[in-house]
N, C-alpha and C positions, 0 to 999 in steps of 0.2 A: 646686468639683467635685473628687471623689477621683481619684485616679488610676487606679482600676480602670474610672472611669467615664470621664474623657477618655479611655482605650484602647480602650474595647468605643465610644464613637464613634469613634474612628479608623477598629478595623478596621470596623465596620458602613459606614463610607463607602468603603474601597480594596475589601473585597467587594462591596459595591453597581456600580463600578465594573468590576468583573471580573465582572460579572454575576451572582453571586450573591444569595442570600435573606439577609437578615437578620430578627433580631427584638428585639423590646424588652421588656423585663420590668420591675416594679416591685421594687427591694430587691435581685434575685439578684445570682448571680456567673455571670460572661461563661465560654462553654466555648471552649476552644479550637478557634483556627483551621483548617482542614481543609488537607490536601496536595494540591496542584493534582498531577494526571500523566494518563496515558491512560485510565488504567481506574479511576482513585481513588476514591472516595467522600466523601471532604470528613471532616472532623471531627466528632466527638459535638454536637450543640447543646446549648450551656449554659439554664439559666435566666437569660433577659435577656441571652443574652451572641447572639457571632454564629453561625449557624450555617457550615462550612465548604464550602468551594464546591469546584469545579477539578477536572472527571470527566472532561476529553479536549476536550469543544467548546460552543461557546454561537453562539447566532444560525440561521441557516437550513440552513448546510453546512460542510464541514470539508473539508479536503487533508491527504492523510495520506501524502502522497511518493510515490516512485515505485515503481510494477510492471509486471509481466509479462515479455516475453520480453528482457534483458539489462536491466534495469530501462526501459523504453524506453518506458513507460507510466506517468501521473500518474494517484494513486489517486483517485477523487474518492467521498468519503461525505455522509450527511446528516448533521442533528444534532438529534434529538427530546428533549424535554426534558431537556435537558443532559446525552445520551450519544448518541454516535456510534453510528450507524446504517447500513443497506443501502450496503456499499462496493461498487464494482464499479473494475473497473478496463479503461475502453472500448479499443477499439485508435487508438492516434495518427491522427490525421487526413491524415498524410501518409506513411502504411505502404503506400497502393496507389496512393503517386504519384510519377513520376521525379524523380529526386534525393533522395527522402526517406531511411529506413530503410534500403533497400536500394541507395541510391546510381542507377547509371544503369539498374535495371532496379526494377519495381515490384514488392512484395514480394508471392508468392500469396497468397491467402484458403483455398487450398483445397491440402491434402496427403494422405499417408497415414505408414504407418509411415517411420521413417527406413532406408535401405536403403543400409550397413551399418548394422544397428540397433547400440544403444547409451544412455546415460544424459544426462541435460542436465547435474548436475553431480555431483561426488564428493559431496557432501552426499546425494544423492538414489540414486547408486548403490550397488550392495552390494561388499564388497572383491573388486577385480580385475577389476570392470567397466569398460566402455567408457566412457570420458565424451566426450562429441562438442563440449563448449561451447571456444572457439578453436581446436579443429581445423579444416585447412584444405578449402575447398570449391569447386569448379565452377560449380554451377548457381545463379549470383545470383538471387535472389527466391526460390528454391526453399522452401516450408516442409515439416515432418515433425515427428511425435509421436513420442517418443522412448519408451524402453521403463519408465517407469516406471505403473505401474497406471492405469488410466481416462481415460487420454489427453488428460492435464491438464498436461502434460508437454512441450515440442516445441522445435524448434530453426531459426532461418530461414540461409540461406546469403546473407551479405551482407558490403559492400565494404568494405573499412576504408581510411581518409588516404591511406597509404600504399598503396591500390589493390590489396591481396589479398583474397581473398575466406576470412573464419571461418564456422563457424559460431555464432551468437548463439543462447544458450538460455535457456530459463526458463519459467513457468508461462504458458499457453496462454490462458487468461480469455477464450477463444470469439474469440480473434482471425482464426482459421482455424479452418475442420472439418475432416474427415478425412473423405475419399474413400474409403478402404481399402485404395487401390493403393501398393503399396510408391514410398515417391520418393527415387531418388539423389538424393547431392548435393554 
């Protein structure tokens, strides 16, 4: 066997393993391998060689880390033919439960704007705005949308170790709605 052809079996079997396509040709030359990452596409297929694999996910579903409001949410995605698909990001299971998120009080489902309004974080606000994300706060479990457009936005008021109360921000992904009513906090 030449050596082009012991290597296009190699990779046709550690692609095959990583779940990728391969293929076999008679006589060609093998195309290079493809670059696995999130959004990749794989490498050119050769004639007889492997095609390249590695777009983000293979199998049923994918975990794509953490979101929502101070990352406090695991993203959960599908995976349709080898690209990642319909992410959502639920609210934690233990967000409307004592001791959870919000420590010894449960965290609302239901807010309105934040009252002193203001921004979840300098990333999001405009220069010399408010940013409300570890400012200190009063009313444990309390949540509010924060001033950035379409109320996709909010902040909860909750306990930290050391027993003060911040507020925790970050993107909202229908963990609460919004009542309308202005809510200290």
């Amino acid at each position: 066997m030449k050596h082009s052809a012991v290597i296009g079996v190699f990779l046709g079997a550690v692609l095959s393993a990583c779940g990728a396509t391969t293929s076999s040709g008679t006589g060609g030359k093998g195309g290079a391998a493809g670059q696995g990452g999130n959004a990749g596409g794989g490498g050119a297929p050769g004639t007889g060689g492997a095609s390249g694999g590695g777009n983000g996910c293979s199998g049923g579903a994918s975990g794509a880390g953490s979101c929502g409001i101070d990352s406090l949410g695991q993203e959960s995605c599908a995976c349709q033919n080898g690209k990642v698909v319909n992410c959502a990001c639920p609210r934690p299971a233990t967000w409307t439960a004592l001791g959870g998120e919000c420590g010894d009080a449960a965290c609302a489902t239901e807010g309105g704007p934040c009252s002193p309004q203001g921004y979840a974080s300098s990333a999001t606000a405009p220069k010399g705005g408010a940013v409300l994300d570890g400012q200190p706060c009063v009313m444990n479990g309390n949540v509010c949308f924060t001033a950035e457009a379409g109320a996709s936005y909010g902040c909860v008021c909750a306990s930290t170790p050391s027993g003060d109360f911040v507020m925790r921000c970050g993107p909202v992904n229908g963990w609460f709605t919004d009542n309308g009513t202005p809510t200290t906090y």
